[in-house]
Each structure stands twice: as C-alpha cells, then as structure tokens.
C-alpha positions as CSV (number, residue, x, y, z in Angstrom):
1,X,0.0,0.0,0.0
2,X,1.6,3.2,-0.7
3,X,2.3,5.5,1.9
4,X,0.0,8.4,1.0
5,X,-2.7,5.9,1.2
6,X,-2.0,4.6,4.6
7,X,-3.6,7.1,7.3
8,X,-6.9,7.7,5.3
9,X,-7.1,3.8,5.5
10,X,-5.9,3.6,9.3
11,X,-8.7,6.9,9.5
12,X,-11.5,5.3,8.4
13,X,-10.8,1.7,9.8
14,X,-10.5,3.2,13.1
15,X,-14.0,5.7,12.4
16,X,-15.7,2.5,11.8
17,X,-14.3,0.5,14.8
18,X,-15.3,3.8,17.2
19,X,-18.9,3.7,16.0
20,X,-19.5,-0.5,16.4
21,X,-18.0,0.4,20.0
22,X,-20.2,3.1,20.4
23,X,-23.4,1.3,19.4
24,X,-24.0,3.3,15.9
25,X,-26.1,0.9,13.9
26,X,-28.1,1.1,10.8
27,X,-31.2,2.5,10.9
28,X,-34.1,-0.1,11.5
29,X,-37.2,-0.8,9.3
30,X,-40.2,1.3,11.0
31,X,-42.4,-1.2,13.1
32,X,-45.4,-2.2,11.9
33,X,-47.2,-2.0,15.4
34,X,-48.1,2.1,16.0
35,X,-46.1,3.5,19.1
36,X,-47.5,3.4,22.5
37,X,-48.2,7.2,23.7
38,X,-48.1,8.2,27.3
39,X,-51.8,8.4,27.1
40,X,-52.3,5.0,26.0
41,X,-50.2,3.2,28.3
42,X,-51.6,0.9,30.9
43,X,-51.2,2.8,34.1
44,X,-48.9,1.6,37.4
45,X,-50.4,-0.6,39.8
46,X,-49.9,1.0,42.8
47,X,-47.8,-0.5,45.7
48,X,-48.2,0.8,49.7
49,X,-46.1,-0.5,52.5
50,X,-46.8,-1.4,56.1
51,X,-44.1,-1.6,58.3
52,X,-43.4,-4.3,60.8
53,X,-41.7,-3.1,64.1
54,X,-41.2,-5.2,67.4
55,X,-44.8,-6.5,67.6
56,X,-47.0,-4.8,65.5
57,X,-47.8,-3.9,61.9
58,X,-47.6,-0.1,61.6
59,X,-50.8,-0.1,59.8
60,X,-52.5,-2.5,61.3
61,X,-55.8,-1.9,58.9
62,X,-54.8,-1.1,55.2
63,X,-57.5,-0.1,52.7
64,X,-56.4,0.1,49.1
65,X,-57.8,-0.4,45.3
66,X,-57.5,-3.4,43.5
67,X,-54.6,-4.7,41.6
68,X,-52.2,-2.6,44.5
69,X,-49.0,-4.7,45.7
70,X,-48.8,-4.2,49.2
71,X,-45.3,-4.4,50.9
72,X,-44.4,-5.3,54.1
73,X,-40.8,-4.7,55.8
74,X,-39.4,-5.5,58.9
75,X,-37.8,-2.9,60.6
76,X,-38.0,-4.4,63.8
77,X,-35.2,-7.1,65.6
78,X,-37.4,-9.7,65.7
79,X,-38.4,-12.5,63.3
80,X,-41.9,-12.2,61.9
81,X,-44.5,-13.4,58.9
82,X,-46.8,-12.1,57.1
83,X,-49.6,-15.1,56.8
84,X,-53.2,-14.5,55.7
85,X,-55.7,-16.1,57.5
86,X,-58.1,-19.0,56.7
87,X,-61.2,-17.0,56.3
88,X,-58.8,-14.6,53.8
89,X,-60.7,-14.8,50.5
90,X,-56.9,-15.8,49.3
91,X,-54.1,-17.3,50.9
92,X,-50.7,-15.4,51.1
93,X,-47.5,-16.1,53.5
94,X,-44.2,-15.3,53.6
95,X,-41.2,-17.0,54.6
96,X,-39.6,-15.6,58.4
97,X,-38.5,-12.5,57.5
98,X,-35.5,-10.9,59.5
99,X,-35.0,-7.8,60.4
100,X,-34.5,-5.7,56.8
101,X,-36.5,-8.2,55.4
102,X,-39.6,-7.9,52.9
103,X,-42.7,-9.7,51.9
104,X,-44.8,-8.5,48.4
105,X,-48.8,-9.6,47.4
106,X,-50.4,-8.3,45.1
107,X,-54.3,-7.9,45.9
108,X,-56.3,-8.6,42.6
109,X,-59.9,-8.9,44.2
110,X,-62.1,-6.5,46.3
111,X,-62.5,-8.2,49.6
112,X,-61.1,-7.9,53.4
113,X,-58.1,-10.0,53.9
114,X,-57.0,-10.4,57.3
115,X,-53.5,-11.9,58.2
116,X,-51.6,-12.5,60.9
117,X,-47.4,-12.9,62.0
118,X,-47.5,-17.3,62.4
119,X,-44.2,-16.6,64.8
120,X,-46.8,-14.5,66.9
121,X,-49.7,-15.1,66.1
122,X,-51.1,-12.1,68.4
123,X,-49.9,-9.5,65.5
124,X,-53.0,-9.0,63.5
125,X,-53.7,-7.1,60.4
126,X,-56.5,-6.8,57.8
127,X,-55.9,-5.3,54.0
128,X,-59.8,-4.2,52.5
129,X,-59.5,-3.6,48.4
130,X,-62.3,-1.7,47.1
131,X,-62.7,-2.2,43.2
C-alpha cells in the first residue's frame, strides 16, 4: 500500500471501529405495530407499605384499590411473617422475614383480607381492596 494511502485507511478503519464500540447501527425498518403514547399506556399498579416493628404492623388496617402490591418490611429485631388467614378470600404467607427483610402480594380482588405474624400469632392485620 503506498504511503500516502496509509492514514486515510488507518482513519477510516478506526472511524468505523469507534462507531461499532459506540453502538452506531443502521437505521431499522419502521415497526409495523403504532407507538404506545403516554396516554395510551396501561397505568402503574400501585404498591403501599406497612411496616413491621417489634410487635406490630404499623398499619395495622390497610385499605387500598385493587390490583395494589402491598409491601411489608421488617424494621424491627425480631423475626416475623406475614400469613393470611383462613377466612382470607386468598391465601398469602411469607417466609420468616428478618430484620431488613420484605414480603410482596399483590391484591387482585375486592375483599377484606385479614392476616396474621404465624411466629406470633397475636400480631393481626386486615388489608380491605375496594374495586
């Protein structure tokens, strides 16, 4: 190769290695499915949390919409679960969760759902979704 040719060639073989690196690609065929605008997207579900400190779940009486996840963490020194109980129109339960710990259910149906800590089972709570 003659010299004069050498650093346009080194030039444009490194121009092209820089813009593989970089992510540069060929522009891709428009899709055939229409763009999903902010106003047509499916909204959030919602999420609340209800803490669970020393002997007691901080709330104890939750009400929220359908399809919200409800989280609960344990901010407390103590092991504790989060286990619906029988009469619960569906049953949840955690594994023991340690201190820093959190449990997540999602609550589809309206209904009250009342749940209890299984490592004591004096902690009580009830979640009511309204449609």
């Amino acid at each position: 190769m003659p010299p004069t040719l050498r650093i346009p060639v080194v030039f444009a073989c490194c121009l092209v290695i820089l813009l593989a690196a970089s992510g540069c690609t060929a522009p891709s065929a428009p899709s055939a499915q229409p763009a999903v605008t902010q106003a047509q997207a499916t909204p959030a579900a919602s999420s609340d949390v209800i803490t669970i400190k020393e002997f007691d779940f901080t709330p104890s009486s939750l009400t929220v919409k359908a399809g919200t996840t409800v989280t609960w963490v344990n901010q407390g020194s103590e092991t504790h679960t989060v286990s619906s109980d029988q009469n619960s129109p569906v049953q949840f339960a955690s594994t023991e969760l340690p201190h820093g710990a959190s449990y997540s259910f999602t609550f589809s149906s309206p209904g009250v759902y009342p749940y209890h800590c299984s490592v004591h089972p004096s902690m009580v709570g009830t979640i009511r979704v309204e449609a």
